[in-house]
N, CA, C and O atoms as CSV, one atom per row, in Angstrom:
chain,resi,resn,atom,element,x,y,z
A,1,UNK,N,N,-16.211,15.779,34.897
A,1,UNK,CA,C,-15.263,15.867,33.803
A,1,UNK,C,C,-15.306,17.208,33.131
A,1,UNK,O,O,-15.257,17.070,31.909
A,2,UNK,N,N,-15.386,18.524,33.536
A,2,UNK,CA,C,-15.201,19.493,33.157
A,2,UNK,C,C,-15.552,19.163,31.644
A,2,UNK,O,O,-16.061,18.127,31.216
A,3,UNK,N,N,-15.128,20.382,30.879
A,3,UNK,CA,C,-15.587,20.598,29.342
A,3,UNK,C,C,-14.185,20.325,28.679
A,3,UNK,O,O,-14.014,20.910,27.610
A,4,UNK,N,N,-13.238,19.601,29.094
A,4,UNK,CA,C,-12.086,19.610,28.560
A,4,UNK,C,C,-12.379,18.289,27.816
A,4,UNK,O,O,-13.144,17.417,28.227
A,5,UNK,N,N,-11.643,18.252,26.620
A,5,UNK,CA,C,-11.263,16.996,25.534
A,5,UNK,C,C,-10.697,15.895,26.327
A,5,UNK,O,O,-9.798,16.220,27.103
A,6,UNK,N,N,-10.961,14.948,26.298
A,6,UNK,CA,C,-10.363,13.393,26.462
A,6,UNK,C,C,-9.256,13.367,25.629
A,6,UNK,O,O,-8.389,12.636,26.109
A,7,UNK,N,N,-8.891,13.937,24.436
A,7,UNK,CA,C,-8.703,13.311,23.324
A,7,UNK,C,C,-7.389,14.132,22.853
A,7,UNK,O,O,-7.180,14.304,24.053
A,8,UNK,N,N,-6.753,14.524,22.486
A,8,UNK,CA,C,-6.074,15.764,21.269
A,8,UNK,C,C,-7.191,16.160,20.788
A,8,UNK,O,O,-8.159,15.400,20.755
A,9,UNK,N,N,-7.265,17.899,20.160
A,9,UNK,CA,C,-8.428,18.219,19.224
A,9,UNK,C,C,-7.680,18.089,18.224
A,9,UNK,O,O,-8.185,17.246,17.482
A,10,UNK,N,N,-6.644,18.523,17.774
A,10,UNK,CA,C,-5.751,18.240,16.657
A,10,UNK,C,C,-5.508,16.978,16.089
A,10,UNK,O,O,-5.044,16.054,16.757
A,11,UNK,N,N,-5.848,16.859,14.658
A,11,UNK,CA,C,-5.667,15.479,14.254
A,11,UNK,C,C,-4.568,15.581,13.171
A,11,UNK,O,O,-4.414,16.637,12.558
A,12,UNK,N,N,-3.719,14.371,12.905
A,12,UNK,CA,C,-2.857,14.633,11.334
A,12,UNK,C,C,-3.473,14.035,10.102
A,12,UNK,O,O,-3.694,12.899,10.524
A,13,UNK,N,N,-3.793,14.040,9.165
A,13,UNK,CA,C,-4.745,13.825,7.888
A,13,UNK,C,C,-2.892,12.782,7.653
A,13,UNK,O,O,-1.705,13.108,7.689
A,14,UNK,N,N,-3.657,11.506,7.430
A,14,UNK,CA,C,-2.956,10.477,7.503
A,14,UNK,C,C,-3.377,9.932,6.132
A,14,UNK,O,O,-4.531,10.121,5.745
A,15,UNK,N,N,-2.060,8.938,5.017
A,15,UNK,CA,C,-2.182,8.722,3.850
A,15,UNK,C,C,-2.690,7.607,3.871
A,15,UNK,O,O,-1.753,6.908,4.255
A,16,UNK,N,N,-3.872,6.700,3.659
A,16,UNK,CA,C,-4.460,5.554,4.287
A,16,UNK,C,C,-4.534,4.742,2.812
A,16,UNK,O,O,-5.458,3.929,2.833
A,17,UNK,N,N,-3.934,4.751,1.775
A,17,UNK,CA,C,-4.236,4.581,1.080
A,17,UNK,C,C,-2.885,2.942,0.460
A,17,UNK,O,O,-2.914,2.289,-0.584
A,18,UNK,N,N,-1.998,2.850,1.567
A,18,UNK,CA,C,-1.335,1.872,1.585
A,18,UNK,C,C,-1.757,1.192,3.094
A,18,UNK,O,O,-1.853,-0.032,3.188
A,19,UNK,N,N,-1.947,1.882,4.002
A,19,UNK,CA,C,-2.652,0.594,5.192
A,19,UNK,C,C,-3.464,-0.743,5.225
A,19,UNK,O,O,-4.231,-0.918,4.278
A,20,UNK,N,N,-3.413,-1.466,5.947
A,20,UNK,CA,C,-3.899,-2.362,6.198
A,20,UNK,C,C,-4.842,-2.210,7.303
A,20,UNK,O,O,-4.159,-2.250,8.327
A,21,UNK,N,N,-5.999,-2.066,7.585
A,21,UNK,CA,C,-6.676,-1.883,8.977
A,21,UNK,C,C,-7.733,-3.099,9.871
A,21,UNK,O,O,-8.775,-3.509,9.359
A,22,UNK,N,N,-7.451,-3.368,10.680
A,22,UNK,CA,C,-8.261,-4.062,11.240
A,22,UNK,C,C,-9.142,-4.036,12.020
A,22,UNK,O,O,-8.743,-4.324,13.148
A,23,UNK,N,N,-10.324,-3.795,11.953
A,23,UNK,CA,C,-11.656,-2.900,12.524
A,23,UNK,C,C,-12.428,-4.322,13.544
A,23,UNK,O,O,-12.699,-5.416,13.050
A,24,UNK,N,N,-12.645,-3.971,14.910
A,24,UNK,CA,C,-13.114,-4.736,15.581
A,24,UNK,C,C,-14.242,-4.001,15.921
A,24,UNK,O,O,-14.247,-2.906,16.484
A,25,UNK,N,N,-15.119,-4.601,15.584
A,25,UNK,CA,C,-16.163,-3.507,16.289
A,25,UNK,C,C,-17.709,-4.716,15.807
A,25,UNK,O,O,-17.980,-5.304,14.760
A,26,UNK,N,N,-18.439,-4.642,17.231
A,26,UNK,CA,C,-19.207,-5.600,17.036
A,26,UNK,C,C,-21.184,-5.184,16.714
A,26,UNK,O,O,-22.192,-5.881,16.598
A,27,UNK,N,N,-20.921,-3.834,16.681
A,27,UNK,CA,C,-22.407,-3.335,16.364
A,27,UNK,C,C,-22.226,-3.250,14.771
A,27,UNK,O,O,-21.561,-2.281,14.403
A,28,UNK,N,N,-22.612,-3.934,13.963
A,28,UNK,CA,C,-23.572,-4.168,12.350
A,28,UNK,C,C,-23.137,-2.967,11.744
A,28,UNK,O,O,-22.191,-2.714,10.998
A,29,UNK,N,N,-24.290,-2.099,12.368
A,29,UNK,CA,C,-24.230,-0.351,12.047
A,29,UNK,C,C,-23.271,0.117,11.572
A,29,UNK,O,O,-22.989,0.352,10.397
A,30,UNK,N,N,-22.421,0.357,13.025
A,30,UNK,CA,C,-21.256,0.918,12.870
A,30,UNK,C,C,-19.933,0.519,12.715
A,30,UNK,O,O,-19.018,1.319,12.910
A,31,UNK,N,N,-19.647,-1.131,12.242
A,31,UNK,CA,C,-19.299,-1.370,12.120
A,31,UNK,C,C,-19.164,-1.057,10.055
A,31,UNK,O,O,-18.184,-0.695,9.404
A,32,UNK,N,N,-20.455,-1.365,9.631
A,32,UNK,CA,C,-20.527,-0.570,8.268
A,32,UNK,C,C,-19.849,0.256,7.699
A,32,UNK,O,O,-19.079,0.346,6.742
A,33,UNK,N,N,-20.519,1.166,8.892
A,33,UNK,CA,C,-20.222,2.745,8.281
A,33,UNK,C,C,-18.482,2.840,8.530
A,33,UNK,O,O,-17.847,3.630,7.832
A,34,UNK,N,N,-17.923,2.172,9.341
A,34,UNK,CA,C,-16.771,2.273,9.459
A,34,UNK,C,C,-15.930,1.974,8.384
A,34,UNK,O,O,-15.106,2.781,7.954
A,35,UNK,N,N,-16.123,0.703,7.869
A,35,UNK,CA,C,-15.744,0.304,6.993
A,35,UNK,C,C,-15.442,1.119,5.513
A,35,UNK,O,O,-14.374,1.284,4.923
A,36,UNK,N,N,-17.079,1.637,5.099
A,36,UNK,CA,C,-17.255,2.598,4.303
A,36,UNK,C,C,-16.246,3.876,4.148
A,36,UNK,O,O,-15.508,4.274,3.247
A,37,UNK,N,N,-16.548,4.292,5.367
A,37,UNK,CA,C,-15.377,5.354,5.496
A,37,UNK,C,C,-13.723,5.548,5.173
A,37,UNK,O,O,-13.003,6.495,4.858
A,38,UNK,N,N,-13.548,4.170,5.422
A,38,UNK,CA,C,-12.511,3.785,5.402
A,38,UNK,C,C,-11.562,3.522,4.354
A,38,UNK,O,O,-10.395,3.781,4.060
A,39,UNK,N,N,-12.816,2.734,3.804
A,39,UNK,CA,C,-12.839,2.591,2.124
A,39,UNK,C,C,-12.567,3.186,1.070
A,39,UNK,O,O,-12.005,2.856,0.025
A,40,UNK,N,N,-13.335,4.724,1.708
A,40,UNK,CA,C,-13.430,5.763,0.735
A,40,UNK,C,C,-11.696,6.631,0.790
A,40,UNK,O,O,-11.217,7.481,0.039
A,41,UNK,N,N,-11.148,5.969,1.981
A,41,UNK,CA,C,-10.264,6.537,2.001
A,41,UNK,C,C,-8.748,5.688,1.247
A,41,UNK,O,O,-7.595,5.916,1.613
A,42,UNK,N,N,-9.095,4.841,0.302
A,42,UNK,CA,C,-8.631,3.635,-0.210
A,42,UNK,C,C,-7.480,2.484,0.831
A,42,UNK,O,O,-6.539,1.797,0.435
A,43,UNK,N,N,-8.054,2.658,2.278
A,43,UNK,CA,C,-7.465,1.960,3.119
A,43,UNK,C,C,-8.326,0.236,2.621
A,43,UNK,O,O,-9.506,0.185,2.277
A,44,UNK,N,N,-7.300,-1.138,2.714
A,44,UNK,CA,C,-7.819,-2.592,2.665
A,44,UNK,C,C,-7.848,-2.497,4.818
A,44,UNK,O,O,-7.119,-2.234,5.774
A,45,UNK,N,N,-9.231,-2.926,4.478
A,45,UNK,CA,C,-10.118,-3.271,5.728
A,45,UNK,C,C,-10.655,-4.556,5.949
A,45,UNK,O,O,-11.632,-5.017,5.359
A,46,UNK,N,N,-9.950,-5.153,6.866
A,46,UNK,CA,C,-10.576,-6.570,7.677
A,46,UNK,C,C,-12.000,-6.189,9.015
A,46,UNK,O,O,-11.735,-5.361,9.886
A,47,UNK,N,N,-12.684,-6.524,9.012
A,47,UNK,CA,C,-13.708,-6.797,9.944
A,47,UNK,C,C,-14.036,-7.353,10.879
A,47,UNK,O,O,-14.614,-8.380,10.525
A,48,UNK,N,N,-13.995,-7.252,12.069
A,48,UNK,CA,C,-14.134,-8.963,12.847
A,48,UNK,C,C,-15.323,-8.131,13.982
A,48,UNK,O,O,-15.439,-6.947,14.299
A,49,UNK,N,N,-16.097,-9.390,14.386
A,49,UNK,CA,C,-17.115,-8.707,15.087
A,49,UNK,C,C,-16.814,-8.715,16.340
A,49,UNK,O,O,-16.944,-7.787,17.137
A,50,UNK,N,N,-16.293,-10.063,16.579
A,50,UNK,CA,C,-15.824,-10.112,17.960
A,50,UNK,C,C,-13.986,-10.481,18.420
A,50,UNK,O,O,-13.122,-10.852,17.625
A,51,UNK,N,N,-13.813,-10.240,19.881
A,51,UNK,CA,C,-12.112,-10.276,20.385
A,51,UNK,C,C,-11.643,-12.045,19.799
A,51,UNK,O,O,-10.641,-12.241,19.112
A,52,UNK,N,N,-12.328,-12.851,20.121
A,52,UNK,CA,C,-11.769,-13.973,19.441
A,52,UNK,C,C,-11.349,-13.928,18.020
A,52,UNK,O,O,-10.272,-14.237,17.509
A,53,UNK,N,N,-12.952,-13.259,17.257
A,53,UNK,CA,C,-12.483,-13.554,15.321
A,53,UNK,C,C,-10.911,-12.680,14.979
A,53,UNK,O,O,-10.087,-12.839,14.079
A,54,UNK,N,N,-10.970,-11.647,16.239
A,54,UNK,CA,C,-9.814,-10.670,16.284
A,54,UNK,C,C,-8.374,-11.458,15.761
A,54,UNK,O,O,-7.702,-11.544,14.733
A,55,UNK,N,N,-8.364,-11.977,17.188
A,55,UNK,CA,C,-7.563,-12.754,17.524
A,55,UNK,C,C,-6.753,-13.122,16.412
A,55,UNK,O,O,-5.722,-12.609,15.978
A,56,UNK,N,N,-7.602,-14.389,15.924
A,56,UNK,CA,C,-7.449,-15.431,15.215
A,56,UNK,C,C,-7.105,-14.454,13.847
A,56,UNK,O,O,-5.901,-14.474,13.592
A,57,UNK,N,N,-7.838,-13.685,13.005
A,57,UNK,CA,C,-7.461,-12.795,12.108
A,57,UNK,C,C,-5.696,-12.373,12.442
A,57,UNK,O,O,-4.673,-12.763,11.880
A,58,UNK,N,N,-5.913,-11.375,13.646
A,58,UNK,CA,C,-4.403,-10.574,13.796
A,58,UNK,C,C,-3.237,-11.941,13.441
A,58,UNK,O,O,-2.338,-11.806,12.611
A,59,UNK,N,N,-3.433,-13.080,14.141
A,59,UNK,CA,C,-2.603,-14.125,14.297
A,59,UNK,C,C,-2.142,-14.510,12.718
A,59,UNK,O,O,-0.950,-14.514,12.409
A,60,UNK,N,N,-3.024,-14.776,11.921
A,60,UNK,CA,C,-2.922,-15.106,10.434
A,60,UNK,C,C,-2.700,-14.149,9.542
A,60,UNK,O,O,-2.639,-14.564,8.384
A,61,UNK,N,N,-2.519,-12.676,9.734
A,61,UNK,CA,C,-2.298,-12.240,9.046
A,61,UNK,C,C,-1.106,-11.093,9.483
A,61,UNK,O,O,-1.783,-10.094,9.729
A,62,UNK,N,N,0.102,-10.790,9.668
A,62,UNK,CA,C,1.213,-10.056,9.965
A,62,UNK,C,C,1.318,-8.679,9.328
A,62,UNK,O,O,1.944,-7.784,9.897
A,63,UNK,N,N,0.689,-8.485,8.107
A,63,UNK,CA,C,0.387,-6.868,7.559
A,63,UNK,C,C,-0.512,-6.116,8.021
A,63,UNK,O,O,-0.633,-4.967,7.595
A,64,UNK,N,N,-1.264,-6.587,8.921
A,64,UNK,CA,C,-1.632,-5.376,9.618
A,64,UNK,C,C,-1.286,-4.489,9.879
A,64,UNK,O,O,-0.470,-4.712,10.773
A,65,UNK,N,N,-1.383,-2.623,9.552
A,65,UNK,CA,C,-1.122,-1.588,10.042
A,65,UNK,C,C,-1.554,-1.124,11.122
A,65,UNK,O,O,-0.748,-0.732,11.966
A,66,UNK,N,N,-2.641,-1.072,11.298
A,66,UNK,CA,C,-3.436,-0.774,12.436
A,66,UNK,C,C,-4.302,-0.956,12.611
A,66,UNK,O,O,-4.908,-1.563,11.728
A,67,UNK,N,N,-5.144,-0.536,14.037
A,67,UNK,CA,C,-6.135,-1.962,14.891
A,67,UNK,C,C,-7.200,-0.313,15.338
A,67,UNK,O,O,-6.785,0.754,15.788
A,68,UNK,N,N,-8.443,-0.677,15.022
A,68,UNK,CA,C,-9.276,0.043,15.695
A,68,UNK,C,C,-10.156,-1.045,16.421
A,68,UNK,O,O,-10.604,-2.025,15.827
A,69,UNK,N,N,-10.379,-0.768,17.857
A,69,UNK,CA,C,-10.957,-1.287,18.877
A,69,UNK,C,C,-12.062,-0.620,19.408
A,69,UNK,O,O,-11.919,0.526,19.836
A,70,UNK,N,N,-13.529,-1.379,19.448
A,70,UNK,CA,C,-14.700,-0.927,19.970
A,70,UNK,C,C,-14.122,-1.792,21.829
A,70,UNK,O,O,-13.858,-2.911,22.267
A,71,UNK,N,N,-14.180,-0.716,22.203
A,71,UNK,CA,C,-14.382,-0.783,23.508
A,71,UNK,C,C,-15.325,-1.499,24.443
A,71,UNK,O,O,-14.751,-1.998,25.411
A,72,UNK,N,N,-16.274,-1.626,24.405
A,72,UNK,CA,C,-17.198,-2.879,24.542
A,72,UNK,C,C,-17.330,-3.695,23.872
A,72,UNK,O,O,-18.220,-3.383,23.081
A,73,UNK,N,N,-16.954,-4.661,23.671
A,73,UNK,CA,C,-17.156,-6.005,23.145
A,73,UNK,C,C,-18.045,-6.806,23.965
A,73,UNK,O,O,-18.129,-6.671,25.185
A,74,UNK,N,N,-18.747,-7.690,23.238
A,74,UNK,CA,C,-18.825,-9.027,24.254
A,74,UNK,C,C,-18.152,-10.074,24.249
A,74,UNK,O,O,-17.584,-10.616,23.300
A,75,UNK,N,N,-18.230,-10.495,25.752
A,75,UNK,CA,C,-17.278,-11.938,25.943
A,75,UNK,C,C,-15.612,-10.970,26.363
A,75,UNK,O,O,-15.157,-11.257,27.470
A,76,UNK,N,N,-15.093,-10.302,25.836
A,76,UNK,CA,C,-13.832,-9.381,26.172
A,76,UNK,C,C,-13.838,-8.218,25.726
A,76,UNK,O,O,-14.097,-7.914,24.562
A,77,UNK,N,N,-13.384,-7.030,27.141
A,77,UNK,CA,C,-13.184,-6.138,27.054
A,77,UNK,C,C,-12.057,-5.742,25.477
A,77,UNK,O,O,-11.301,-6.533,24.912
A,78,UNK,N,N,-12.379,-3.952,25.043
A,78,UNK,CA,C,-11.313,-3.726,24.528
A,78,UNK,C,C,-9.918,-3.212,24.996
A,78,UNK,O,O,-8.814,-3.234,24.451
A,79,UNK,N,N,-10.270,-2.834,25.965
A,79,UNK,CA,C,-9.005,-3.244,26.619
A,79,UNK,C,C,-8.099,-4.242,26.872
A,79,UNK,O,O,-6.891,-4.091,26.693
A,80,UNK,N,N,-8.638,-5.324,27.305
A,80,UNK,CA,C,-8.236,-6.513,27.207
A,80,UNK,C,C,-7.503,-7.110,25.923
A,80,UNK,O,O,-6.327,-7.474,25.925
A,81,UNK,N,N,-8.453,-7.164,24.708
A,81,UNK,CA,C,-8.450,-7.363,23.409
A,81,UNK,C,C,-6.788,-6.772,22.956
A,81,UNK,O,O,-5.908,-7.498,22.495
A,82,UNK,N,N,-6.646,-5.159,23.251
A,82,UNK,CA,C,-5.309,-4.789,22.960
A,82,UNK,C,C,-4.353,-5.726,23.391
A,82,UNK,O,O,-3.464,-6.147,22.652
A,83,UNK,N,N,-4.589,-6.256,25.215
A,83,UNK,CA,C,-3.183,-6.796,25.578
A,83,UNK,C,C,-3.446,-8.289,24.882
A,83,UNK,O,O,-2.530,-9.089,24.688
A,84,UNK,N,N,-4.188,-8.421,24.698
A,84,UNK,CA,C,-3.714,-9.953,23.859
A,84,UNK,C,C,-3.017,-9.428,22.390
A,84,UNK,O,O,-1.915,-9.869,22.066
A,85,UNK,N,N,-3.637,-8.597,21.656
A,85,UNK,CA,C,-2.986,-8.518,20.447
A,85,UNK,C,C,-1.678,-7.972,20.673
A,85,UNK,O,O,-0.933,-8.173,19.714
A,86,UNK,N,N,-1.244,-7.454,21.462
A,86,UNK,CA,C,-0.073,-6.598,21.843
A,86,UNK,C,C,1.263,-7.506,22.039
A,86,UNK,O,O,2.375,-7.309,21.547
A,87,UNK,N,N,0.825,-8.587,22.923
A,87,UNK,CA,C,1.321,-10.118,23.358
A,87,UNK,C,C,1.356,-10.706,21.897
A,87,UNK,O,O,2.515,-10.863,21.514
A,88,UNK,N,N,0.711,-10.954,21.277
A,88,UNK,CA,C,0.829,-11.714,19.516
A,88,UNK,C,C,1.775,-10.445,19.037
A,88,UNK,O,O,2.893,-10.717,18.601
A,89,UNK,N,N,1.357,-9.081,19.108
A,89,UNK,CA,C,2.865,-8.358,18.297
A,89,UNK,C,C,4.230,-8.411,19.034
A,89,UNK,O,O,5.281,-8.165,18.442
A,90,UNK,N,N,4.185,-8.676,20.089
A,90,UNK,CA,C,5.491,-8.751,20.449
A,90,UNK,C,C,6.455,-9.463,20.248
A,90,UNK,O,O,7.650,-9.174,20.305
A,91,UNK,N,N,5.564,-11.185,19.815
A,91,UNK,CA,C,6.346,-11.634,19.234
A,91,UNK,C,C,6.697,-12.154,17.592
A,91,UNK,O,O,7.144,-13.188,17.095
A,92,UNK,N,N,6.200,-10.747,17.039
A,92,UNK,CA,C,6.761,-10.460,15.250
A,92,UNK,C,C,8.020,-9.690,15.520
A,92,UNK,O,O,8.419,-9.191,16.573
A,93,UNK,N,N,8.497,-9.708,14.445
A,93,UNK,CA,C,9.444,-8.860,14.083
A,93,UNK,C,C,9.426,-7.836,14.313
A,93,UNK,O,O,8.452,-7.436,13.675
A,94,UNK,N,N,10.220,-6.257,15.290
A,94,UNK,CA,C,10.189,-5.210,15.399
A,94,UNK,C,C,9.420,-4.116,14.003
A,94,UNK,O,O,8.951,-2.987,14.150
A,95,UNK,N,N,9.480,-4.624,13.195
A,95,UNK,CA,C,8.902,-3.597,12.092
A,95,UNK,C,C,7.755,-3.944,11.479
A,95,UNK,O,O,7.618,-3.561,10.317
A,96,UNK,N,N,6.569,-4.819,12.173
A,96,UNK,CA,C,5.647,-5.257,12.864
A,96,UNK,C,C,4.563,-5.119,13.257
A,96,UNK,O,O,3.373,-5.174,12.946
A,97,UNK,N,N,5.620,-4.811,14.457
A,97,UNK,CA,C,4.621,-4.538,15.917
A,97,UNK,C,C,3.906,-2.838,15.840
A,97,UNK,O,O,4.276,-1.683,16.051
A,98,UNK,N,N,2.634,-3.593,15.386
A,98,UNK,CA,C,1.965,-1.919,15.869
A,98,UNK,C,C,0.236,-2.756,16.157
A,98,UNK,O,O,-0.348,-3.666,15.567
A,99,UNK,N,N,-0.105,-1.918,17.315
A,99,UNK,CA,C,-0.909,-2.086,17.599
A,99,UNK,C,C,-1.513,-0.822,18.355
A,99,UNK,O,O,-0.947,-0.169,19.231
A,100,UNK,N,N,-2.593,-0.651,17.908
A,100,UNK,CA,C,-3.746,0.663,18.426
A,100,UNK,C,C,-4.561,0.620,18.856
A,100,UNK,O,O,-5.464,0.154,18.161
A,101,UNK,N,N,-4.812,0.902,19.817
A,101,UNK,CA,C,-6.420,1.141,20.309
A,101,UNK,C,C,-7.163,2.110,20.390
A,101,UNK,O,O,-6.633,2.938,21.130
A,102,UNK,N,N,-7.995,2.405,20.068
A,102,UNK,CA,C,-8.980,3.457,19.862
A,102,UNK,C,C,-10.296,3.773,20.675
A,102,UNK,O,O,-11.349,3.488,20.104
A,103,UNK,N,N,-10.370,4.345,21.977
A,103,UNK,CA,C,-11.314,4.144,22.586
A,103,UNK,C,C,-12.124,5.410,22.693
A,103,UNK,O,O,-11.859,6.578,22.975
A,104,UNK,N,N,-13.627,4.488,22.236
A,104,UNK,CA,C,-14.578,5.820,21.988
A,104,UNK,C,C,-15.358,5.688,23.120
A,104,UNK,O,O,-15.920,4.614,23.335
A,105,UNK,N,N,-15.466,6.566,23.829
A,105,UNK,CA,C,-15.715,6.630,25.432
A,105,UNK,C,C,-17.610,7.575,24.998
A,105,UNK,O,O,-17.806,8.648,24.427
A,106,UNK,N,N,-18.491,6.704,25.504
A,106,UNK,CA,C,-19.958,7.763,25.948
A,106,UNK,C,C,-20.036,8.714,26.875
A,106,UNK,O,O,-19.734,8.819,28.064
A,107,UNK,N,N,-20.572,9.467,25.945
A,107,UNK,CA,C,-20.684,10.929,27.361
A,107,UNK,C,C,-21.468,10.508,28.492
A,107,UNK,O,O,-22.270,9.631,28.172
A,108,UNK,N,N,-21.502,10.776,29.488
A,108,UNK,CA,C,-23.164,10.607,30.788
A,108,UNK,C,C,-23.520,11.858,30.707
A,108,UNK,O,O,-24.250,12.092,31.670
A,109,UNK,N,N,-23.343,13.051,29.866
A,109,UNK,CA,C,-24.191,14.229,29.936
A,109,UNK,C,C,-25.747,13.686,29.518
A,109,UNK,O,O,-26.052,12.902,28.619
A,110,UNK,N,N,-26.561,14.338,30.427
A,110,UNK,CA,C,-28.017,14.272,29.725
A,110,UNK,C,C,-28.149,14.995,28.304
A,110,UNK,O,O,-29.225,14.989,27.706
């Protein structure tokens, strides 16, 4: 994988301060600190540890803005996790449907 970015390096400083976010992420830790961060950025943050509590959350609640996805889960991929939630946004209302995934990929550099 050469030294090139996965990613955009460029980011847009986004107004988080009317979002709704829904943080899947099943490590304690970083699931915390996520939160925190998030917080500080006066974004309202839901939590779920795992793709089921996901689920069931995204399903009951329709204001969701956006979805950050830990990529390993247990029991279901985050990959996976998107196309189910993706399948539940498709069928809301066009102004809605948003769904994100966020995949934080480990280096194998030593």
């Amino acid at each position: 994988m050469g030294g090139a970015p996965i990613f955009p390096v460029s980011l847009k400083v986004v107004d988080m301060r009317s979002l709704r976010i829904l943080l899947i992420e099943d490590d304690p830790d970083s699931g915390e600190a996520m939160c925190v961060l998030l917080r500080k950025q006066d974004a309202e943050v839901d939590w779920a540890s795992t793709a089921e509590e996901a689920i069931a959350l995204y399903r009951r609640d329709s204001d969701i803005d956006l979805i950050f996805v830990d990529l390993m889960l247990p029991g279901m991929d985050g990959a996976t996790l998107i196309e189910r939630l993706s399948e539940i946004a498709l069928r809301r209302p066009i102004r809605r449907r948003r769904v994100v995934g966020l995949y934080c990929l480990k280096s194998t550099r030593p």
